[in-house]
MIKEDO-871752 format. One record per residue (C-alpha): x negated, y, z; residue number from 1. Coordinates in steps of 0.25 Angstrom, whole numbers, padded with zeros to 4 digits. Each point is the difference from the previous one (the first is absolute). Layout:
BEGIN
      px      py      pz   num
       X       Y       Z   NUM
...
***
This chain:
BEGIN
      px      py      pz   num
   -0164   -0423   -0463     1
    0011   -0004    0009     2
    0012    0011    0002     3
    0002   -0002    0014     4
   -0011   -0002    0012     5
    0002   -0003    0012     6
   -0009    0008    0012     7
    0000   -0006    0013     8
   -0004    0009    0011     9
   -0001   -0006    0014    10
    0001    0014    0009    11
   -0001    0002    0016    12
    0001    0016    0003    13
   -0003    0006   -0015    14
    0011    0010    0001    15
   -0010    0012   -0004    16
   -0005   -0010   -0012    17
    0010   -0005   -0005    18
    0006    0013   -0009    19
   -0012    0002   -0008    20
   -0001   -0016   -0002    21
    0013   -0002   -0005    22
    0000    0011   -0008    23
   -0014   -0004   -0008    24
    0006   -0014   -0004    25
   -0002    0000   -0015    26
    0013   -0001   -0007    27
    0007   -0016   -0001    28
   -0008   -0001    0014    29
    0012   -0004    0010    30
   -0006    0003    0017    31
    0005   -0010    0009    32
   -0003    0003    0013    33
   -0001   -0010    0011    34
    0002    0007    0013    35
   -0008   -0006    0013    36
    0004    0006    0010    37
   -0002    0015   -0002    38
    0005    0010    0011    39
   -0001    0014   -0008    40
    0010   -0002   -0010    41
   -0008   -0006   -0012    42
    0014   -0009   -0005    43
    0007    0014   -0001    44
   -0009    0005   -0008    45
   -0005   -0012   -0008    46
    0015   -0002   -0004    47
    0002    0018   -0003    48
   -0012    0000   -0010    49
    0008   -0014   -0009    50
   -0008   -0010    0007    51
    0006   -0016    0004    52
    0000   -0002    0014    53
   -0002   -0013    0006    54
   -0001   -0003    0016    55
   -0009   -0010    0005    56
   -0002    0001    0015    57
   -0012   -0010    0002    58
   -0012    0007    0001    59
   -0011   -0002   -0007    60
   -0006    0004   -0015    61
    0002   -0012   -0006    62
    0013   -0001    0005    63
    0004    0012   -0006    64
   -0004   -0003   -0015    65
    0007   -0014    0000    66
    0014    0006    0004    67
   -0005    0011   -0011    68
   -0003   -0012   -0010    69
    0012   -0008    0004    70
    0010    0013   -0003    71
   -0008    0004   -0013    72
    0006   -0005   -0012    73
   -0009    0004   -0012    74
   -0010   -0010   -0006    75
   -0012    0010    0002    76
   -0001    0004    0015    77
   -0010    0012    0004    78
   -0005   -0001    0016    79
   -0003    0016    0005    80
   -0003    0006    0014    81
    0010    0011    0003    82
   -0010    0009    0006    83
   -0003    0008   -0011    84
   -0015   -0005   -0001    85
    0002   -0006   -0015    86
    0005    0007   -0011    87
    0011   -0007   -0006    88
   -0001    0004   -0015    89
   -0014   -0010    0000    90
    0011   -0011    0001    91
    0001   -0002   -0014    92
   -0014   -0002   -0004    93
    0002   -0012    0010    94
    0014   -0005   -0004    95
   -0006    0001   -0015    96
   -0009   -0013    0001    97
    0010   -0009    0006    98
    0011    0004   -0009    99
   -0008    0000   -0011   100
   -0005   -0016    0004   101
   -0014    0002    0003   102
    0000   -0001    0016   103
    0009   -0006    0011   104
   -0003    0010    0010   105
   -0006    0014    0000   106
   -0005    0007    0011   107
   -0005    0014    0003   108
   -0015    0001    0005   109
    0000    0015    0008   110
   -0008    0009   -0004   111
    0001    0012    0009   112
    0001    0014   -0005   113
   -0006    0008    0012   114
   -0009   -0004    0013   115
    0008   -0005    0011   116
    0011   -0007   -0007   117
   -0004   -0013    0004   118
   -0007   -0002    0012   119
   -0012   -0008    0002   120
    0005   -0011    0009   121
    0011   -0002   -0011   122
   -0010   -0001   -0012   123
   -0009   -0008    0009   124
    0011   -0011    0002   125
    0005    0000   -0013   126
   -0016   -0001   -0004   127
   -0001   -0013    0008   128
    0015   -0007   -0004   129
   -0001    0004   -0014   130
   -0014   -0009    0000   131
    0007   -0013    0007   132
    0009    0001   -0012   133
   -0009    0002   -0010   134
   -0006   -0014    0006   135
    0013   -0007   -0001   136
    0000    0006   -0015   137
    0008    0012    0000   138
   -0007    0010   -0007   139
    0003    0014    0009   140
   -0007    0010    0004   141
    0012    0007    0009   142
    0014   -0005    0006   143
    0006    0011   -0004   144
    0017    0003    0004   145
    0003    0002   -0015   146
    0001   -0014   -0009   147
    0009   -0003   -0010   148
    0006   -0016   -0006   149
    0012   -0006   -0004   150
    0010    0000    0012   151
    0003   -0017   -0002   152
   -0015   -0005    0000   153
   -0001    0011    0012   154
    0009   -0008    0007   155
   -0004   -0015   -0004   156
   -0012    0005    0005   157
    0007   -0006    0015   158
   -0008    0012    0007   159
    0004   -0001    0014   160
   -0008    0010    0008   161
    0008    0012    0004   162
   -0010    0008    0008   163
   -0013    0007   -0008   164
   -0005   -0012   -0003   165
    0009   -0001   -0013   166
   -0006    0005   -0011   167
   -0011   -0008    0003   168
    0006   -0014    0001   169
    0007    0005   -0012   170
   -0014    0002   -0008   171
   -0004   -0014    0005   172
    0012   -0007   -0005   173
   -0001    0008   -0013   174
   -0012   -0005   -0002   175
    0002   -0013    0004   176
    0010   -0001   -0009   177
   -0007    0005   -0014   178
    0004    0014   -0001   179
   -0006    0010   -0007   180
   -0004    0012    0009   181
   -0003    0013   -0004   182
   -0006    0012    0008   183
    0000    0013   -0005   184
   -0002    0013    0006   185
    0008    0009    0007   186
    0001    0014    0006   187
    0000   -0002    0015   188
    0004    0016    0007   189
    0003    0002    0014   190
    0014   -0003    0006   191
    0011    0009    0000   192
    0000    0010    0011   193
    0007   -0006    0012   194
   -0002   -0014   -0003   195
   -0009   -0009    0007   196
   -0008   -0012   -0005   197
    0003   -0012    0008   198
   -0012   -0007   -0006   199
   -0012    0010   -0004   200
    0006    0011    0009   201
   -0008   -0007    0013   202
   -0012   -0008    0003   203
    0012   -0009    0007   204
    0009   -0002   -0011   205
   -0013   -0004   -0009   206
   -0003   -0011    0011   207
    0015   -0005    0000   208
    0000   -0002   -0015   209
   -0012   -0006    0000   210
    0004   -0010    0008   211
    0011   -0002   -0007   212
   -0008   -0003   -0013   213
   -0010   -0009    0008   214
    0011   -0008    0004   215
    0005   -0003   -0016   216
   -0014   -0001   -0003   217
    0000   -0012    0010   218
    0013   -0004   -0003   219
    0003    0002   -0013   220
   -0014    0000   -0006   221
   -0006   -0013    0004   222
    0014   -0009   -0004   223
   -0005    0003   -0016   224
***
């Protein structure tokens, strides 16, 4: 197993999550926390509890994570929502099949510990864009926040959306390109207390990253 990991966290307002993730990084995991734009003091506090803070002022998820990857500088990189919702020691069992050879990219499929935790209108979309994919080859059942690959093929990757739709085009390329991807499941428990989804939170945010993935899907997905 590598001795240092890299964890890219793209965060907008996680002040009240941040804590108990930073602190249940398993040891040689290093947080890099790639600021969006935040207004209740998530940089201080990412930077008080031993995390890497990075800035990136264009909005947008994808955005977010390819500054993260960009500032990373382990060979293993670990992608994880900072909102508390996934429990970082299940990092590992992911990180263990790409260090040990047998998969390019690992990704969570969510598993949700109690009703509630993740609303219909965001099951439903994922439902739909997890079987486009599987069309275009891409064996998921979920496009879950929490993956796991070697930072360089990350990057040759050429991903350029920087809104919701990037872990999708991500997936696409992957695909396109011979990877091996595995999903395993995951814990998925509600958000930190005083954090707000912007994505499954709302009805809204599910619409936006919907469209978001069906422009990729058009994009991205009929050029391969």
């Amino acid at each position: 197993m590598p001795t240092l990991i890299d964890v890219v966290l793209p965060c907008l307002d996680e002040a009240a999550a941040l804590p108990g993730v930073l602190t249940a990084l398993p040891p040689g995991y290093r947080a890099i926390v790639v600021d969006n734009g935040s207004r209740d003091g998530s940089p201080e506090v990412a930077a008080r509890y031993g995390a890497r803070v990075v800035h990136e002022p264009r909005r947008g998820y994808g955005a977010a994570v390819h500054t993260g990857l960009e500032a990373a500088e382990a060979d293993l990189v670990c992608v994880l929502d900072a909102d508390g919702s996934f429990d970082p020691a299940e990092l590992p069992a992911l990180v263990a099949l790409v260090a040990d050879g047998a998969a390019d990219l690992t990704v969570g499929r969510r598993r949700p510990v109690a009703a509630g935790v993740w609303p219909w209108h965001a099951r439903a979309g994922t439902a739909l864009i997890a079987a486009l994919l599987r069309q275009r080859g891409v064996p998921l059942r979920d496009l879950s926040p929490i993956r796991v690959a070697r930072r360089d093929a990350l990057l040759a990757l050429g991903v350029t959306d920087r809104a919701f739709g990037y872990p999708l085009e991500l997936l696409i390329r992957a695909a396109a390109a011979g990877w091996r991807i595995h999903e395993l499941d995951v814990s998925y428990a509600p958000r930190a207390v005083g954090t707000r989804s912007k994505v499954s939170g709302s009805v809204r945010g599910t619409l936006r990253a919907t469209r978001d993935f069906a422009g990729v899907l058009r994009g991205v997905g009929r050029s391969r």
